[in-house]
C-alpha positions as semicolon CSV with decimal commas, in nm:
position;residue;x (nm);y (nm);z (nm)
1;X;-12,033;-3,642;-10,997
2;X;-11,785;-3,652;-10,715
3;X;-11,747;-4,019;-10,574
4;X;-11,954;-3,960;-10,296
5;X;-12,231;-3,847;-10,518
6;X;-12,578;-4,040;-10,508
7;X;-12,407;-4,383;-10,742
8;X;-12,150;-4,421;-10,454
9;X;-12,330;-4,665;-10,207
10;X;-12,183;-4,552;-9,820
11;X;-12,021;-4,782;-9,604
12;X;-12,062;-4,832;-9,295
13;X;-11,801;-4,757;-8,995
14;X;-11,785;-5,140;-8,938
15;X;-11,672;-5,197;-9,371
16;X;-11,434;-4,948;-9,381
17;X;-11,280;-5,088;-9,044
18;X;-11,257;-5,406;-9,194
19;X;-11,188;-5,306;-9,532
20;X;-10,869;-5,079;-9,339
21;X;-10,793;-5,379;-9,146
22;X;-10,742;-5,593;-9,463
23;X;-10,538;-5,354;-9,645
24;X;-10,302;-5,312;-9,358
25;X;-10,264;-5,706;-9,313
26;X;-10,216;-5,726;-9,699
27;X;-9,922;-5,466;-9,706
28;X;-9,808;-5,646;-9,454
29;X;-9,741;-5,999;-9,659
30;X;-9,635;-5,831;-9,982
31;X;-9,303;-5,839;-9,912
32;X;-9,254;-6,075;-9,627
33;X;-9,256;-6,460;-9,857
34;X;-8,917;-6,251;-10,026
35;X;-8,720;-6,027;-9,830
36;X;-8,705;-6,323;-9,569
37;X;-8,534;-6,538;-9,820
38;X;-8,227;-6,372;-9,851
39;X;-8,054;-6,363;-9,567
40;X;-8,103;-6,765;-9,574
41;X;-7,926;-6,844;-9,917
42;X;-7,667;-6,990;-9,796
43;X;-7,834;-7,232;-9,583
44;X;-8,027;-7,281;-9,900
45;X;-7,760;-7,351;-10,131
46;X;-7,619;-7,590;-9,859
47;X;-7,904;-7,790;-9,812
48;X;-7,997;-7,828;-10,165
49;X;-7,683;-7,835;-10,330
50;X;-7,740;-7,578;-10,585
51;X;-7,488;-7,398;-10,794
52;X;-7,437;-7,032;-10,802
53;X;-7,651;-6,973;-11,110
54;X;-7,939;-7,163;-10,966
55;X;-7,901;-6,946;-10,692
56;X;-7,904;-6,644;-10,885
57;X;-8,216;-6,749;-11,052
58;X;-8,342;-6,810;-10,750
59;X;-8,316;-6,455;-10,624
60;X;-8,446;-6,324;-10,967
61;X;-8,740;-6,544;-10,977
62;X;-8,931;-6,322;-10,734
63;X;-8,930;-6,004;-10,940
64;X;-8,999;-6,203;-11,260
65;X;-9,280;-6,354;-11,125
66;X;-9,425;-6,026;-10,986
67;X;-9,410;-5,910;-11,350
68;X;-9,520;-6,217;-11,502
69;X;-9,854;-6,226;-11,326
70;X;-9,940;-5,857;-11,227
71;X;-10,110;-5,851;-11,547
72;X;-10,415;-6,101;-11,437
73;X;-10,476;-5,885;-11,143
74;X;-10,752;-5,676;-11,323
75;X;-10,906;-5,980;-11,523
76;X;-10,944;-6,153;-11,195
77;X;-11,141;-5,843;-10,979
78;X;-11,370;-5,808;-11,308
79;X;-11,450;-6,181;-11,316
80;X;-11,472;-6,281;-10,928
81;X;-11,429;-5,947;-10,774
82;X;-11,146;-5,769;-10,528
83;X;-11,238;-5,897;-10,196
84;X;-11,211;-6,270;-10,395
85;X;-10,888;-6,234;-10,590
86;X;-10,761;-6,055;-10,311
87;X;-10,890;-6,382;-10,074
88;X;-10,685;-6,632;-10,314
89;X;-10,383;-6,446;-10,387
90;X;-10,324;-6,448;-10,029
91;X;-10,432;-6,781;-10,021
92;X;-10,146;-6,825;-10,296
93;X;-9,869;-6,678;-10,093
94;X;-9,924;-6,918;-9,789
95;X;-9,934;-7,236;-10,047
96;X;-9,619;-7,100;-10,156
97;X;-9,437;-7,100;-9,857
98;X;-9,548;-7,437;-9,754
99;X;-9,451;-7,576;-10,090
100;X;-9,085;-7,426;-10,031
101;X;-9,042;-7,653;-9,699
102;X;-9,040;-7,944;-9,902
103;X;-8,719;-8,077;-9,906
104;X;-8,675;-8,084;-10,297
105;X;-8,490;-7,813;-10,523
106;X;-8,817;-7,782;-10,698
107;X;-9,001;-7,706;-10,473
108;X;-8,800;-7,448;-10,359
109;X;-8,825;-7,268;-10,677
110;X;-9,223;-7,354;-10,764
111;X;-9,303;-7,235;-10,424
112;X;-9,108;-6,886;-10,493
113;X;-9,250;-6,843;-10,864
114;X;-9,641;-6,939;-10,619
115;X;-9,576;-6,647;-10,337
116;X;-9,498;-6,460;-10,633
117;X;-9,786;-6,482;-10,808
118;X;-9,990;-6,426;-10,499
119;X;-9,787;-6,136;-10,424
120;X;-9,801;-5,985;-10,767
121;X;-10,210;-5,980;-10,740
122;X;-10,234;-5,787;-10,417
123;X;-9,976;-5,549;-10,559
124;X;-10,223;-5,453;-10,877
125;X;-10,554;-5,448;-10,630
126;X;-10,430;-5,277;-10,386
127;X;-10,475;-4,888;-10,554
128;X;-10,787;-5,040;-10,704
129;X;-10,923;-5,087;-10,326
130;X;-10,806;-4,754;-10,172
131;X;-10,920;-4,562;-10,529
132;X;-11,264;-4,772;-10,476
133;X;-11,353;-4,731;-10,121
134;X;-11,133;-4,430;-9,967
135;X;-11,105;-4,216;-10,273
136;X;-11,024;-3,873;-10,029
137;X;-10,764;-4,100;-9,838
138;X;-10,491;-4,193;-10,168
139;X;-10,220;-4,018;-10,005
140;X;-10,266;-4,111;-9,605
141;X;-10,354;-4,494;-9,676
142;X;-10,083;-4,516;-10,032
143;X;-9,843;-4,372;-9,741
144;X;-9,961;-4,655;-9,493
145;X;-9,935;-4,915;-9,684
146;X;-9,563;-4,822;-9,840
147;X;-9,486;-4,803;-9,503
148;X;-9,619;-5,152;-9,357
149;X;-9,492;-5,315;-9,668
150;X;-9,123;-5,207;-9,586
151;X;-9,136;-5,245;-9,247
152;X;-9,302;-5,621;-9,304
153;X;-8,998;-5,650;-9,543
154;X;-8,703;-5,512;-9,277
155;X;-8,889;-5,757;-8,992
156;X;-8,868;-6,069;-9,203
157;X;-8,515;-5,972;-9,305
158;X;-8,410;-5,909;-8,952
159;X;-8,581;-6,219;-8,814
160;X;-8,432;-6,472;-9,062
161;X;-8,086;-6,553;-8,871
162;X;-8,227;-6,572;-8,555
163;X;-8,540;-6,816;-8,634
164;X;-8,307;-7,023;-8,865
165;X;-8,110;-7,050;-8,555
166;X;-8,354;-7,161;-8,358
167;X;-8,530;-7,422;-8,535
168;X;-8,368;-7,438;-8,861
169;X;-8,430;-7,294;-9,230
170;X;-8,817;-7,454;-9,247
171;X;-8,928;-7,222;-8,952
172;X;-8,735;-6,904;-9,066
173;X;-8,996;-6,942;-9,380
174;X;-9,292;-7,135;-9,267
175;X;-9,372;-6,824;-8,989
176;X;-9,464;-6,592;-9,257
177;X;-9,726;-6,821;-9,306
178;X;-9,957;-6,733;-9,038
179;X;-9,975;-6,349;-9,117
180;X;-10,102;-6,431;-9,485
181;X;-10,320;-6,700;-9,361
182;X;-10,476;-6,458;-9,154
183;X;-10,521;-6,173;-9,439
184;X;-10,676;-6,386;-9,624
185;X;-10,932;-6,480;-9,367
186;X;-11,010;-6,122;-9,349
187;X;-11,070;-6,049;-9,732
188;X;-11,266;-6,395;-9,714
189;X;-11,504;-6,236;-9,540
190;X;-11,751;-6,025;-9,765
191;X;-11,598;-6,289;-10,038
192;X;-11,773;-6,584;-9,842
193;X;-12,101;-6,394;-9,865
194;X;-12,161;-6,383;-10,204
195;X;-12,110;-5,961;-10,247
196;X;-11,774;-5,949;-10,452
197;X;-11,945;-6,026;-10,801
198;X;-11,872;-5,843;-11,083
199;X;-12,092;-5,540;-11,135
200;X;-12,418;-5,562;-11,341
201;X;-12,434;-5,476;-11,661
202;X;-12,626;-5,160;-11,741
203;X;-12,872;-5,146;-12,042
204;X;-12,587;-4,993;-12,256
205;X;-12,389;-5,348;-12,239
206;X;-12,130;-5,204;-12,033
207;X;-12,013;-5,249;-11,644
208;X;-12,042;-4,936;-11,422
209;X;-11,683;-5,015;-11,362
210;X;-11,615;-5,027;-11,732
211;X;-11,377;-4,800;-11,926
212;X;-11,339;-4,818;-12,307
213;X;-11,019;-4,771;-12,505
214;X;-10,689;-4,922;-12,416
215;X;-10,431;-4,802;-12,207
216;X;-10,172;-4,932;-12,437
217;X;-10,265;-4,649;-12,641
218;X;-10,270;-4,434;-12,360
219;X;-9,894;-4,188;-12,413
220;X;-9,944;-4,061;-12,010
221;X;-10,005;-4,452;-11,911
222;X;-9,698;-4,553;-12,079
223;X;-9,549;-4,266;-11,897
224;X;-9,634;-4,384;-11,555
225;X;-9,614;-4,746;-11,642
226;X;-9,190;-4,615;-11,764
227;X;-9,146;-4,466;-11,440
228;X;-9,227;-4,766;-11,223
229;X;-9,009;-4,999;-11,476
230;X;-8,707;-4,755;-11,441
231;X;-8,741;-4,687;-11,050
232;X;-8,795;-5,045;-11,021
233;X;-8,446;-5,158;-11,201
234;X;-8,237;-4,916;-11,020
235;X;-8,378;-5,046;-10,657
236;X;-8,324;-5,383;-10,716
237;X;-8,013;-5,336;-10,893
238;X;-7,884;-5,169;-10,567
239;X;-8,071;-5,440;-10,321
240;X;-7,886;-5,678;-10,523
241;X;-7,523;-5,573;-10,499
242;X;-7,468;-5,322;-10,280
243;X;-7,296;-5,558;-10,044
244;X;-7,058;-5,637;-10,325
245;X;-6,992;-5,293;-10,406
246;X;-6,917;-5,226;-10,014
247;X;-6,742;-5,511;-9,974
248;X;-6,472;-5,454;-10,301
249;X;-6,445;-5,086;-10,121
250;X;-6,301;-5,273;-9,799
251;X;-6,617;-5,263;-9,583
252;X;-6,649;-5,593;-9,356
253;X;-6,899;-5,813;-9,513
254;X;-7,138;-5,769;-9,170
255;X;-7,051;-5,376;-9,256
256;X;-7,204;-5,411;-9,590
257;X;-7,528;-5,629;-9,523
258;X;-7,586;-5,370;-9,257
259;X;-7,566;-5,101;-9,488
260;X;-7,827;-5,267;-9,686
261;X;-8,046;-5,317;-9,401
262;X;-8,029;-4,922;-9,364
263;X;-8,141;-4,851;-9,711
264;X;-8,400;-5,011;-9,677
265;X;-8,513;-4,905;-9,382
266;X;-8,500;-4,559;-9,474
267;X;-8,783;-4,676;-9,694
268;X;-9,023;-4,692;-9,360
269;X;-9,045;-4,307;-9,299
270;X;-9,030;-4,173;-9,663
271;X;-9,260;-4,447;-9,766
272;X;-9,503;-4,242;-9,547
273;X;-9,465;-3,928;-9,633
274;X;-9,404;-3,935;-9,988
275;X;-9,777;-4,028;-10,069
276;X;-9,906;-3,806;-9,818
277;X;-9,695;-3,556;-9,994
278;X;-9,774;-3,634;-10,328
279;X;-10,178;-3,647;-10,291
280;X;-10,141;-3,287;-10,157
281;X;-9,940;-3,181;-10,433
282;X;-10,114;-3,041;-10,711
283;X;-9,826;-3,102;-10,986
284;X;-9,625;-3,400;-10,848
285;X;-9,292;-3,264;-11,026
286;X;-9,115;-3,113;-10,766
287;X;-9,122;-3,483;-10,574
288;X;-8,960;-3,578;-10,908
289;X;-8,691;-3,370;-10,903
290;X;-8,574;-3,371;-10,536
291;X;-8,617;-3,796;-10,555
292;X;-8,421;-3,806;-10,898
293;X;-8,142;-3,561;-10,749
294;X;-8,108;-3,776;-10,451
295;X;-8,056;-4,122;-10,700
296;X;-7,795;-3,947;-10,877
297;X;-7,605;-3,805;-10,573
298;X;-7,627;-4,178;-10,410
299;X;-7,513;-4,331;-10,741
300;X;-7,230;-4,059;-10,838
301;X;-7,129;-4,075;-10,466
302;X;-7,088;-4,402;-10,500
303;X;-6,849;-4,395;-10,777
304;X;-6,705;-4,112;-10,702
305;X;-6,597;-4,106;-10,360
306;X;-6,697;-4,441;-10,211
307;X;-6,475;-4,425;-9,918
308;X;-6,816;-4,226;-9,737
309;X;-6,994;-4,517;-9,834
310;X;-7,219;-4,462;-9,485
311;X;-7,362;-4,105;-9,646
312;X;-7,438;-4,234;-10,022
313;X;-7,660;-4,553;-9,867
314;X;-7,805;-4,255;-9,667
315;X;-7,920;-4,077;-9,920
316;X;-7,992;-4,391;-10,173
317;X;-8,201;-4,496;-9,879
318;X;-8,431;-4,162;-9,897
319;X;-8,400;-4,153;-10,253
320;X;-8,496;-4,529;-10,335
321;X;-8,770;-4,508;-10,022
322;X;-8,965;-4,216;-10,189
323;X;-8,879;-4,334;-10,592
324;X;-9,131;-4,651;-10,548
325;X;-9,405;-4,491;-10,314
326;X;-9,361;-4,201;-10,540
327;X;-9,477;-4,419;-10,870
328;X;-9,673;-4,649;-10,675
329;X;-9,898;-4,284;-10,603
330;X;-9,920;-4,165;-10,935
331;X;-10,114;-4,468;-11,056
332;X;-10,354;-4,341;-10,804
333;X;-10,373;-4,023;-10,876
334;X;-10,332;-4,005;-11,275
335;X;-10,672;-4,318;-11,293
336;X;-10,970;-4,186;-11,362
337;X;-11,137;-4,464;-11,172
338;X;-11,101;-4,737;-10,985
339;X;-11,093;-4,985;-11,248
340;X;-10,837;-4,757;-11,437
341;X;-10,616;-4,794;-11,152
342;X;-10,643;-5,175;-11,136
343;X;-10,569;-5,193;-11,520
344;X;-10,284;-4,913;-11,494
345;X;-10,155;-5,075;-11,219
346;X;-10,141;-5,431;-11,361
347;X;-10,014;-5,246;-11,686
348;X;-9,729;-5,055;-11,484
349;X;-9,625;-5,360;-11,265
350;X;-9,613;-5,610;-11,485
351;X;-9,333;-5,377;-11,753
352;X;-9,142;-5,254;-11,442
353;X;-9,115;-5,561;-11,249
354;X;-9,009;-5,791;-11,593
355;X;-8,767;-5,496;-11,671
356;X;-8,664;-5,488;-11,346
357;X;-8,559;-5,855;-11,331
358;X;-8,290;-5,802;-11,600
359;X;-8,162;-5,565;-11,410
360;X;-7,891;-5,706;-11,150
361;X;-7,842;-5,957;-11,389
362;X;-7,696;-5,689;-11,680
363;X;-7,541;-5,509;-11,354
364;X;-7,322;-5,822;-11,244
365;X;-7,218;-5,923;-11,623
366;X;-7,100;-5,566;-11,650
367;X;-6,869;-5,616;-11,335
368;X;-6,784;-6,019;-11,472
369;X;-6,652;-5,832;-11,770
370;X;-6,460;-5,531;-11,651
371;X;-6,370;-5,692;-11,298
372;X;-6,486;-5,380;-11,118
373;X;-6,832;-5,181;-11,029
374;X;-6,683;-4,811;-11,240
375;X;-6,859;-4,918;-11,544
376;X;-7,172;-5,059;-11,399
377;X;-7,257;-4,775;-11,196
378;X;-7,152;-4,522;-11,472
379;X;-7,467;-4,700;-11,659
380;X;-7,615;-4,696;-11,351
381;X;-7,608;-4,364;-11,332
382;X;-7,659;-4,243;-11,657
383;X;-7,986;-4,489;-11,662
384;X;-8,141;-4,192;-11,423
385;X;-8,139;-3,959;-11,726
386;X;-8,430;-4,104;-11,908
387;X;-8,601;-4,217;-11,559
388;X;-8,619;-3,847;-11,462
389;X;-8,750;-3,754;-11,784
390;X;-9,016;-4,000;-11,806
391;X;-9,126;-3,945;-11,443
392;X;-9,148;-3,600;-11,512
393;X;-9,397;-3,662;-11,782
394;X;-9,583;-3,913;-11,557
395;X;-9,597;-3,647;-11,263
396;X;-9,761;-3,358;-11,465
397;X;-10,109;-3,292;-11,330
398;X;-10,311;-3,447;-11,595
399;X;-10,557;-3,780;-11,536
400;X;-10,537;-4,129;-11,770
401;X;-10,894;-4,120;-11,940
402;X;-10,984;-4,408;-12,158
403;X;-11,365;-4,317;-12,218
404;X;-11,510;-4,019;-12,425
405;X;-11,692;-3,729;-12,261
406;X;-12,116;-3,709;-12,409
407;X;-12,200;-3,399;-12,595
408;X;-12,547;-3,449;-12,400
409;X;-12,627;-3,559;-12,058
410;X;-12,799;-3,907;-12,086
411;X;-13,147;-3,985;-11,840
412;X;-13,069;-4,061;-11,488
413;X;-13,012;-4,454;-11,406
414;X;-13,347;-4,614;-11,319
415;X;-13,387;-4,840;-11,043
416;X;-13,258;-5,117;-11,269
417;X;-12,979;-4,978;-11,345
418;X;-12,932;-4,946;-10,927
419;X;-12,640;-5,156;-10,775
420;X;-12,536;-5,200;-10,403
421;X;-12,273;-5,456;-10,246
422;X;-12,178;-5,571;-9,906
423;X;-11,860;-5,546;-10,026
424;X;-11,645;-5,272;-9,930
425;X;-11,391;-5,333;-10,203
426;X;-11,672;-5,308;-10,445
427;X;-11,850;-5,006;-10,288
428;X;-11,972;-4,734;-10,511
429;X;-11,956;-5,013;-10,806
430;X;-12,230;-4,799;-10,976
431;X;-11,963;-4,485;-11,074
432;X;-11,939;-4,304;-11,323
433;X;-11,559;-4,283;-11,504
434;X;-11,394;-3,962;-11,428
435;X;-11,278;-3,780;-11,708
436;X;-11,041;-3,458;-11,685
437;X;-11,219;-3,160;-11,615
438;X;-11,048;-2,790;-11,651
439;X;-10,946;-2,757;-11,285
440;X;-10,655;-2,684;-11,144
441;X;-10,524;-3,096;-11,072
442;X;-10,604;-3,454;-11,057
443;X;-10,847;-3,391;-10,745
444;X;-11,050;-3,158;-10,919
445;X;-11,251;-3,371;-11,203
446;X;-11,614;-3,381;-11,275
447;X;-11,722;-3,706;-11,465
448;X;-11,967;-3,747;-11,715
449;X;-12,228;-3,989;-11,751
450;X;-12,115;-4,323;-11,942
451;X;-12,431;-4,409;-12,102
452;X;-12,352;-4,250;-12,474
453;X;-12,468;-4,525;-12,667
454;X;-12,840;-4,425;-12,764
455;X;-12,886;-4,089;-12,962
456;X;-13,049;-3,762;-12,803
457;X;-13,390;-3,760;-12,994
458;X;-13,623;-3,493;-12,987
459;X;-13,988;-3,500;-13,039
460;X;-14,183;-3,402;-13,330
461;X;-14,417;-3,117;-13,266
C-alpha cells in the first residue's frame, strides 16, 4: 500500500499549509541560537572574563549538545507526539536564549547546552514530519528546508556586529528569540487541541507507527548514521579554523572571516538542489562521488597550493553545502517509514554530531603540536577516504527495514483498528511499514501488512 492508500487519512489544503508553514519557521531557528554566537566571542570573553579554553568549550558545546540529545527526539514524538515535541523544543530554544542574557558565566553556557537541546529535537523530527505528511515531496521540501536553515544561519551571522553595535551583546542574541517564539506558536497549534497523541494500539499490541527490530543491528543504518558523523566532522572542522588557516597563509583577518562567510553561503543554493537531486536519483552514488571529489580538491587545494585560497573555499563551499543536505536526504529516503526516519535520524545525529564535536578540537592539538596546519589537513584529508566509502554504501538504492514481511496477508483493519488525527504531523498514523520491494529504487516499495502475530487457520471441512 502506497502512502496515500485507504490507512493514510488526507489533509486538508488548510493542514498542509500550516503544517508547510511550521516546517519552514522551524528550519528557520535551527541554526540561528548558534551561528549568531560567533561572531560575538569576543565581546563574550570580555564581558565575562573567560579564558581561552572556556571559550573553546563554549563553541564546542553546541555540537555536543546536538549529539547529546538528538537521541530523545523519537522517544518524545512516540510519547506526546510531533506537533508537541516539536512545540517544546522550540519552546526550549527561546528559554535558552533568554537564559544566556543573564549576566553570569553560567548562564551563558546552560543557556547554549538549552538552545541545544531544543535544536537537536527539531533536527531528528524534522524528516519524520516531511516522511509523515508529504511523503512525494522528500526532495523539494529536504531541499527547502537545507536551504532556510543556512540562510537563517548566514542572516544571524551577518546581523551579529551590527545589532551588537547597536544595543549591545544582549540584543545581538535576545532577537532570535522572537522567530522561535513564533514557531512554536505555530506547532502549538494542533498540539493545543489534543490531536498529537501517540497512535492507538492495534489488537496485535503494536502502534501503527511501530517497527520491530533495532536499528543498531541494522549494517545500512550504521552506514547512513557513518556518513552523517564523517560529513559532520569535516564541516565543522573547517567552520572552526578556516580563518586560522587563511590567516597563517597571510590573508587579512577580515579576508579570512569573509571567506568563511562564503562557504557557507554556498550552502544556500546547493542545499536546494542537492535533495531535489537526490530524491530524483534512483541510486544516490553519483551525488557521492562528485560531493566527495569536491572535499578532497578543497582540502588538497588547501594544502597544496593555498596561495588560491579564494577557489578552494569555493569549492569547499559546494562540496560542504551538498555533503550535509546530501546525508540529511538519505535518512529520508533509505526509512521505510516515518517512524524509521525519526529513529534513524535520532540514531544518525546523535553519532555524527558527538563525533563531530571532537573534531576541531583533535584538528587544533594537531596544529599546537606541529605549529602548522600540513599535518592537520593531511588527516584531514585522508579522513575523506573512509567517508567516501561509507557514503557510498549508505547511497546504494536499498531501504532500512526493521520489520519482517507475512507469508500471508492478514484481514483488513476493522473499524477499531481505524485512526484519524487533526494533526498533520501525525497524518496517515494508521500506515503500514514499508518494506523493500523488487523495484527498481527506494520510491518503488510495496508494504505489507504488520499484523503477523495470529496464525493463518483454516477451517475444518
Amino acid at each position: 500500500m502506497t502512502p496515500d492508500g485507504p490507512d493514510r487519512p488526507k489533509l486538508t489544503r488548510t493542514a498542509a499549509l500550516w503544517t508547510l508553514a511550521g516546517l519552514v519557521l522551524l528550519a528557520l531557528n535551527l541554526r540561528t541560537a548558534i551561528s549568531g554566537v560567533s561572531p560575538l566571542l569576543g565581546d563574550l570573553q570580555r564581558q565575562f572574563g573567560l579564558s581561552g579554553a572556556a571559550m573553546g568549550v563554549l563553541t564546542t558545546l553546541p555540537v555536543l549538545s546536538l549529539g547529546a540529545f538528538a537521541a530523545v527526539g523519537a522517544p518524545l514524538a512516540r510519547r506526546f507526539g510531533p506537533s508537541a515535541s516539536l512545540t517544546g523544543a522550540l519552546l526550549l530554544i527561546v528559554a535558552g536564549i533568554l537564559v544566556r542574557l543573564i549576566p553570569a558565566p553560567v548562564a551563558l553556557f546552560a543557556g547554549t547546552a538549552l538552545a541545544g537541546a531544543g535544536i537537536a529535537i527539531g533536527n531528528v523530527l524534522m524528516p519524520y514530519v516531511i516522511k509523515r505528511v508529504f511523503p512525494h515531496r522528500i526532495g523539494g521540501l529536504t531541499g527547502l528546508a537545507m536551504m532556510v536553515m543556512s540562510g537563517g544561519a548566514a542572516v544571524a551571522a551577518g546581523l551579529a556586529v551590527p545589532l551588537d553595535d547597536a544595543g549591545g551583546w544582549r540584543l545581538a542574541l535576545a532577537v532570535w528569540a522572537l522567530p522561535a517564539l513564533v514557531a512554536a506558536l505555530v506547532w502549538a497549534g494542533p498540539a493545543r487541541a489534543g490531536t498529537a497523541r501517540p497512535a492507538p494500539v492495534h489488537a496485535a499490541g503494536r502502534t501503527p507507527d511501530s517497527d520491530g527490530g533495532s536499528l543498531l543491528r541494522n549494517r545500512l543504518a550504521w552506514y547512513v548514521t557513518g556518513f552523517m558523523g564523517m560529513q559532520s566532522l569535516a564541516f565543522y572542522v573547517l567552520m572552526s579554523w578556516l580563518p586560522e588557516i587563511m590567516r597563517d597563509q597571510e590573508y587579512a583577518s577580515a579576508t579570512a572571516g569573509l571567506m568563511l562567510s562564503v562557504m557557507m553561503l554556498l550552502g544556500i543554493p546547493t542545499g536546494l538542489a542537492t535533495p531535489m537531486l537526490a530524491a530524483r536519483l534512483r541510486d544516490q552514488r553519483p551525488l557521492v562521488v562528485i560531493v566527495m571529489a569536491l572535499m578532497a580538491l578543497g582540502v588538497g587545494g588547501l594544502l597544496a597550493a593555498p596561495q588560491y585560497g579564494w577557489t578552494w573555499v569555493i569549492v569547499l563551499g559546494t562540496g560542504t553545502g551538498s555533503a550535509f543536505p546530501l546525508a540529511y536526504t538519505l535518512i529520508t529516503l533509505r526509512a521505510g517509514s516515518a517512524a524509521s526516519a525519526a529513529r534513524l535520524s535520532g540514531m544518525a545525529q546523535t553519532t555524527g554530531y558527538l563525533l563531530a564535536g571532537f573534531g576541531p578540537i583533535a584538528f587544533g592539538a594537531l596544529h599546537d603540536v606541529t605549529g602548522g596546519w600540513r599535518l592537520s589537513l593531511a588527516f584531514l584529508l585522508l579522513w575523506l577516504v573512509p567517508e567516501t566509502l561509507v557514503a557510498w554504501k549508505a547511497a546504494r538504492p536499498d531501504q532500512i527495514t526493521t520489520t519482517p514481511p507475512t507469508l500471508f496477508p492478514a484481514e483488513p483493519p476493522t473499524p477499531a483498528h481505524a485512526t484519524s488525527s487533526a494533526d498533520p504531523a501525525c497524518a496517515g498514523a494508521a500506515e503500514p511499514e514499508p518494506v523493500r520491494g523488487t523495484g527498481p529504487g527506494p520510491g518503488h516499495v510495496h508494504a505489507e501488512p504488520k499484523d503477523f502475530a495470529h496464525p493463518v487457520r483454516t477451517r475444518r471441512p
